[in-house]
N, CA, C and O atoms as a MOPAC input file, in Angstrom:
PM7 MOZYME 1SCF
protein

 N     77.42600 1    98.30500 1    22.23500 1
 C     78.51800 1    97.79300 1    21.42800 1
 C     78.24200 1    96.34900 1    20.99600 1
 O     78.54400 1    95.90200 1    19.88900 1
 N     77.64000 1    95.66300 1    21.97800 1
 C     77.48700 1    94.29700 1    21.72400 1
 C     76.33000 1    94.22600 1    20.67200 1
 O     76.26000 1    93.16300 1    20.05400 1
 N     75.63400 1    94.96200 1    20.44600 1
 C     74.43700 1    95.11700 1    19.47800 1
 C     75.06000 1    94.66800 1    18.28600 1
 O     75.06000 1    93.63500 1    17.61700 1
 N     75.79700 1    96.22200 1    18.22700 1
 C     76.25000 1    96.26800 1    16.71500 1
 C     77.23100 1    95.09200 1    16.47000 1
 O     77.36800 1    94.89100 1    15.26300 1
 N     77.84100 1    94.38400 1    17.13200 1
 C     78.76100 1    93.15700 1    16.49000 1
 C     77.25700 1    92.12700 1    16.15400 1
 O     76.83600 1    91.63700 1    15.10600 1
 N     76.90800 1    92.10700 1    17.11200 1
 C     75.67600 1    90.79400 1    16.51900 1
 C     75.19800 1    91.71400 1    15.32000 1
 O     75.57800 1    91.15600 1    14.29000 1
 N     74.41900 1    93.07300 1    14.96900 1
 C     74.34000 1    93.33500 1    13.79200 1
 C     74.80200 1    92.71700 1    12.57400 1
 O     74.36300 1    92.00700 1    11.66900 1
 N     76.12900 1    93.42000 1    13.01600 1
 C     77.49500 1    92.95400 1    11.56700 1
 C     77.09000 1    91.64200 1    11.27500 1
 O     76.47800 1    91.30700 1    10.26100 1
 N     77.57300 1    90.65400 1    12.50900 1
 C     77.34500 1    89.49000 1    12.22400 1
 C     76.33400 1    88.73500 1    11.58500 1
 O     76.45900 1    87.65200 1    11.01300 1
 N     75.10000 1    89.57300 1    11.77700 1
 C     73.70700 1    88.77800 1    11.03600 1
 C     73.68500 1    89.36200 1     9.54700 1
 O     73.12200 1    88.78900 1     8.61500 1
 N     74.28900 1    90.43100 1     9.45700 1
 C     74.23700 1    91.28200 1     8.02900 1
 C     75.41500 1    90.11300 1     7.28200 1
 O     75.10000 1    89.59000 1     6.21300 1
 N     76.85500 1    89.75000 1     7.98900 1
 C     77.56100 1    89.16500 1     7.07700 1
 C     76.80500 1    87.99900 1     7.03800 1
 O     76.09000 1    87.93100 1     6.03800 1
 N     76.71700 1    86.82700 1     7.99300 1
 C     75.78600 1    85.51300 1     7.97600 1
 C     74.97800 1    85.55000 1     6.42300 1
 O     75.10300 1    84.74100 1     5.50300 1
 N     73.84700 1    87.16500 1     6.50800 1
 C     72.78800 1    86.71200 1     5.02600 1
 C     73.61300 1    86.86500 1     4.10600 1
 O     73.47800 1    86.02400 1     3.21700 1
 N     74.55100 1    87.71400 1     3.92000 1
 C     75.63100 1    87.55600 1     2.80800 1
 C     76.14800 1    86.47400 1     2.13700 1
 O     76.21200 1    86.13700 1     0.95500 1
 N     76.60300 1    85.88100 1     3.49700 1
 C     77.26500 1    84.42200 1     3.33300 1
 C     76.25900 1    83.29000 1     2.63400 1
 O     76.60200 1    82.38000 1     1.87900 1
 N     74.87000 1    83.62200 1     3.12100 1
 C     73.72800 1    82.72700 1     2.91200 1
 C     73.35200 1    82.66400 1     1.52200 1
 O     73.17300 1    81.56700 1     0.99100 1
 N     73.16300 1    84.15400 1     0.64300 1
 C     72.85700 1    84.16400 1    -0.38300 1
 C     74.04400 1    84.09000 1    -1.08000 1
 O     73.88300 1    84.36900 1    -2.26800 1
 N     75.02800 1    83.85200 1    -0.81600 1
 C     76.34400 1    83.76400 1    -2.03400 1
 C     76.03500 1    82.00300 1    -2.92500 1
 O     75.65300 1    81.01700 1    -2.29500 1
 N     76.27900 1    82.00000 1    -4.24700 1
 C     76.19600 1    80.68400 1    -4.67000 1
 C     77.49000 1    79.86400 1    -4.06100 1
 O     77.42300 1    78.63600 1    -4.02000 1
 N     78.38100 1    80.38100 1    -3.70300 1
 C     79.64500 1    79.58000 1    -2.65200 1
 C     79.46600 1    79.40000 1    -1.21000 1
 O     80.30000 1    78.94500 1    -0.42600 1
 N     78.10600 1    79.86900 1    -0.91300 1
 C     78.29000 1    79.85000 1     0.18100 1
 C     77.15100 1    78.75100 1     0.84500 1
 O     77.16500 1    77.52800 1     0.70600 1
 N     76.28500 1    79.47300 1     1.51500 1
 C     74.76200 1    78.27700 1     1.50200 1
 C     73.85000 1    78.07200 1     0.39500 1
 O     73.05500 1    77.13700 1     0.29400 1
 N     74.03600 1    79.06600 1    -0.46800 1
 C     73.14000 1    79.32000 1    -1.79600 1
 C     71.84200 1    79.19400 1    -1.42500 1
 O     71.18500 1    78.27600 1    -1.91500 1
 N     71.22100 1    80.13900 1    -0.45200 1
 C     69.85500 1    80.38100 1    -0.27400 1
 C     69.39600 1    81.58600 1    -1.41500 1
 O     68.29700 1    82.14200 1    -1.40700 1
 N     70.20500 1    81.78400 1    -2.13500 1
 C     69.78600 1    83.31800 1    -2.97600 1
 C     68.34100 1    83.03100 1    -3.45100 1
 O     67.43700 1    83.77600 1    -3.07300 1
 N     68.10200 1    82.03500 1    -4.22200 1
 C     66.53100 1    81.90900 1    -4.72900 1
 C     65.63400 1    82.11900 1    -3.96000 1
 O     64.67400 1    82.88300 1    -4.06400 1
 N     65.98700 1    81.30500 1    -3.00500 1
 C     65.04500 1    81.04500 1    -1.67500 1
 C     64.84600 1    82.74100 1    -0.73700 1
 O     63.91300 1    83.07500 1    -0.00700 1
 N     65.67600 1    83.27000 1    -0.98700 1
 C     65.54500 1    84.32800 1    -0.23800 1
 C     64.74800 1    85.57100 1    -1.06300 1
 O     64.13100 1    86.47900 1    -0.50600 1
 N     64.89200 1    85.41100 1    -2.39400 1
 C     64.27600 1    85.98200 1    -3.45600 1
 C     62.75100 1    85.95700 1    -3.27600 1
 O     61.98200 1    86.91700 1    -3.22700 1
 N     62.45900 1    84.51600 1    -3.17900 1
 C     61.16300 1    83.56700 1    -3.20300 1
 C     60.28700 1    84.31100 1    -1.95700 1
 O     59.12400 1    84.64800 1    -2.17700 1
 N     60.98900 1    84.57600 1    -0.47400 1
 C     60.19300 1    85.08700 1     0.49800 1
 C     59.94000 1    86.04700 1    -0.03800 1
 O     58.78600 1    86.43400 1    -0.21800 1
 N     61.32300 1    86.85400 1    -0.54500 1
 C     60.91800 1    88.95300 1    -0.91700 1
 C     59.67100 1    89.10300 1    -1.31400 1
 O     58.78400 1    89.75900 1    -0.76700 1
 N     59.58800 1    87.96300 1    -3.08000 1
 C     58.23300 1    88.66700 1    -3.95100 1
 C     57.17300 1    88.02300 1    -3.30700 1
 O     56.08300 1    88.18300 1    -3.85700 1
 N     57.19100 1    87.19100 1    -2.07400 1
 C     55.62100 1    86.61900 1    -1.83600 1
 C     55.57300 1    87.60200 1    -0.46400 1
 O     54.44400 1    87.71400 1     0.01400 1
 N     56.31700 1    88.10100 1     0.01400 1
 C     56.09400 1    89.31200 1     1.40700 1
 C     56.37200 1    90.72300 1     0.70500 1
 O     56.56200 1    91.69600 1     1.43500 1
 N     56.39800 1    90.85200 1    -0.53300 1
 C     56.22400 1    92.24300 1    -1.08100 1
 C     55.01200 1    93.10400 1    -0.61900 1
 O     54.84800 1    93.97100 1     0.24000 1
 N     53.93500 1    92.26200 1    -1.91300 1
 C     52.44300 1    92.72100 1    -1.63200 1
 C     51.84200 1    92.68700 1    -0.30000 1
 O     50.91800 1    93.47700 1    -0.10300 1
 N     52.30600 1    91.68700 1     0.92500 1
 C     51.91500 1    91.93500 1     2.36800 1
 C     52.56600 1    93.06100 1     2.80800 1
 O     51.92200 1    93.60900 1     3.70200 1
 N     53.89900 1    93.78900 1     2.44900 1
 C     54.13100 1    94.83800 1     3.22300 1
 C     53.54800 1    95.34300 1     2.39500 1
 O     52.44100 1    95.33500 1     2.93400 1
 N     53.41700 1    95.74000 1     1.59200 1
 C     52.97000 1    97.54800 1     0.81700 1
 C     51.48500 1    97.21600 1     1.09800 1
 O     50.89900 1    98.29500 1     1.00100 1
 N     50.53800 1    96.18300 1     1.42000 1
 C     49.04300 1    96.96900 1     2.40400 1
 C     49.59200 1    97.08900 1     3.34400 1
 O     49.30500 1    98.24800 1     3.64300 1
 N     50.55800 1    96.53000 1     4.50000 1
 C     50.61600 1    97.38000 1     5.70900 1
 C     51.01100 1    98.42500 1     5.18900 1
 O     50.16700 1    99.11200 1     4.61500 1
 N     51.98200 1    98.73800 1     5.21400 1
 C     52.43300 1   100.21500 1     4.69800 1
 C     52.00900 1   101.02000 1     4.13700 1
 O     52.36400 1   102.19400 1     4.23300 1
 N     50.61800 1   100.33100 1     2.97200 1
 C     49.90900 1   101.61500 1     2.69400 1
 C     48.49600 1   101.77900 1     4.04900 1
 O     48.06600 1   102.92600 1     4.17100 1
 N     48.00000 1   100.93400 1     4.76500 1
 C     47.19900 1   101.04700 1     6.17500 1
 C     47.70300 1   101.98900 1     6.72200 1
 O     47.04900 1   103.03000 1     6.64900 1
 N     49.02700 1   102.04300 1     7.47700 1
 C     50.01400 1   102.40700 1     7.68100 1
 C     49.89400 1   104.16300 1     7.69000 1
 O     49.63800 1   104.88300 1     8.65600 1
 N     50.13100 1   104.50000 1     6.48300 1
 C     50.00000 1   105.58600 1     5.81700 1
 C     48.94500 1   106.20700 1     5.94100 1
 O     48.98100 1   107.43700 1     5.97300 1
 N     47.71900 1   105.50200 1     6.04300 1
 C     46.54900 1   105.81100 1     5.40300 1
 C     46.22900 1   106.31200 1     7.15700 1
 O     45.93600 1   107.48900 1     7.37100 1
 N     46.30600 1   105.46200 1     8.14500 1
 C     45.99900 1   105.98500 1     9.47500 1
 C     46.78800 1   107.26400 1    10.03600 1
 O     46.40100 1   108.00500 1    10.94000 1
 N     48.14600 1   107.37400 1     9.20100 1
 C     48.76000 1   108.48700 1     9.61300 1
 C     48.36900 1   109.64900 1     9.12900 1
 O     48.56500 1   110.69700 1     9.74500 1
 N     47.73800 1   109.59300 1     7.90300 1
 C     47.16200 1   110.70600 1     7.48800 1
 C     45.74600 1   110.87200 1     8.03800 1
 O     45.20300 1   111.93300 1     7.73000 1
 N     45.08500 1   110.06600 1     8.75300 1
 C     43.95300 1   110.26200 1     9.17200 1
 C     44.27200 1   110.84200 1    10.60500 1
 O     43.34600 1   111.53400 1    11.02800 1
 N     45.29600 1   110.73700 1    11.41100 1
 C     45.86200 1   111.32400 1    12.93700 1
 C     46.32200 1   112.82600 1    12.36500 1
 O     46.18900 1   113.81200 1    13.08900 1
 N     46.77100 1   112.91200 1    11.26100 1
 C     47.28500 1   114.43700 1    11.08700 1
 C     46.46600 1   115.09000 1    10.84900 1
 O     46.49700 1   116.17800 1    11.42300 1
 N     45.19700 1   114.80300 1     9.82000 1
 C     44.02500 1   115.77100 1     9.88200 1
 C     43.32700 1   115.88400 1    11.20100 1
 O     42.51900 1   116.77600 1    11.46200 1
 N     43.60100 1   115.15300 1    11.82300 1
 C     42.49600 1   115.18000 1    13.01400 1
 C     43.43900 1   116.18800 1    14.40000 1
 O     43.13100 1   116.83400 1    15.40100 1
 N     44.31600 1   115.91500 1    13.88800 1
 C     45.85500 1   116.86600 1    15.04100 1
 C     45.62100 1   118.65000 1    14.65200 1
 O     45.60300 1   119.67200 1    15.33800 1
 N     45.43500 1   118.29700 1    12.91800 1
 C     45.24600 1   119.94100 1    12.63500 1
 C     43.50800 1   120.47700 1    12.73200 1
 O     43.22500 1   121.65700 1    12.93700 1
 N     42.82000 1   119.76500 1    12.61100 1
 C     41.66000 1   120.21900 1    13.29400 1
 C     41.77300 1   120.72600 1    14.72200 1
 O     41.34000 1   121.80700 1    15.12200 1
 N     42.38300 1   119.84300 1    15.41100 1
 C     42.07600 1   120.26200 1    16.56700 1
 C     42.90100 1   121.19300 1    17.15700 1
 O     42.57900 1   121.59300 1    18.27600 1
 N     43.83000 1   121.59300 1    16.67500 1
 C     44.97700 1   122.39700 1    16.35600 1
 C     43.96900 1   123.99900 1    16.01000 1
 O     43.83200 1   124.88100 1    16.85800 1
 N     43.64300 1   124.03000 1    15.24400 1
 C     42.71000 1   125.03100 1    14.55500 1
 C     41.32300 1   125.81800 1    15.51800 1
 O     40.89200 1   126.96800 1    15.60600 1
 N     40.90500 1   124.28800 1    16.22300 1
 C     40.04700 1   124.68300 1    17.37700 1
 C     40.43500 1   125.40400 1    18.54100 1
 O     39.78200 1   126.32900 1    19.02400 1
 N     41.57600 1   124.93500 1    19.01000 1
 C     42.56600 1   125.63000 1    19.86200 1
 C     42.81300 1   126.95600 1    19.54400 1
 O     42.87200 1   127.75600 1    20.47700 1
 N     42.93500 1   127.25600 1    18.66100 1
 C     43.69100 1   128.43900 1    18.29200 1
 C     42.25900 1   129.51300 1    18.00800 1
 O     42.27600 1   130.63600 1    18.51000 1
 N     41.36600 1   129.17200 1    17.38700 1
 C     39.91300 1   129.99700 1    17.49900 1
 C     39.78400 1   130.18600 1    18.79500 1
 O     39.61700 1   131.37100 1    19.08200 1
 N     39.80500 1   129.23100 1    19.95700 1
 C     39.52800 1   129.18800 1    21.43500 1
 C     40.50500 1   130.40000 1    22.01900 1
 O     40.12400 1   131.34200 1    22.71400 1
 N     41.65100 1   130.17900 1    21.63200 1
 C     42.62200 1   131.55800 1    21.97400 1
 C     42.32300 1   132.33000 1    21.70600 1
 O     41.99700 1   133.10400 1    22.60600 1
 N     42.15300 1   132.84700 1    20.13400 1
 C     41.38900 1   134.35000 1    19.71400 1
 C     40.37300 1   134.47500 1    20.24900 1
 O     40.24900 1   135.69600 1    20.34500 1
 N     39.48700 1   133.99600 1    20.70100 1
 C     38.43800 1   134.14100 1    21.29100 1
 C     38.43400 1   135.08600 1    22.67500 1
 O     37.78700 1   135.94600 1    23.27200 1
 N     39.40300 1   134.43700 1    22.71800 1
 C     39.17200 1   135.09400 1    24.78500 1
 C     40.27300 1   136.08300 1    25.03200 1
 O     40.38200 1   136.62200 1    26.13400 1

């Protein structure tokens, strides 16, 4: 329970932050987004790229298993 009030609270706080009545960080908060855009989307495409490399390798071995069953 105590989570979610500090939640709320940090969700209203950036609200408050980017309002021009309020702290008027809006630019500034803009300014981090487009310069940490392009850093998340390579993690996220790394990201991606290793998850699809664990799933082929899950269904290979998946496949081996299952020859090993018919087998015997």
């Amino acid at each position: 329970m105590l989570t979610i009030i500090f939640g709320i609270a940090c969700i209203a706080f950036t609200f408050f932050a980017c309002l021009p009545q309020g702290l008027g960080w809006g630019d500034e908060v803009l300014f981090v987004l487009k310069g940490a855009a392009p850093v998340l989307a390579a993690f996220i495409g790394l990201l991606a790229i290793l998850i699809g490399i664990a799933d082929i390798r899950d269904r290979n071995e998946a496949r081996r298993e299952e020859k090993l069953n018919n087998e015997k």
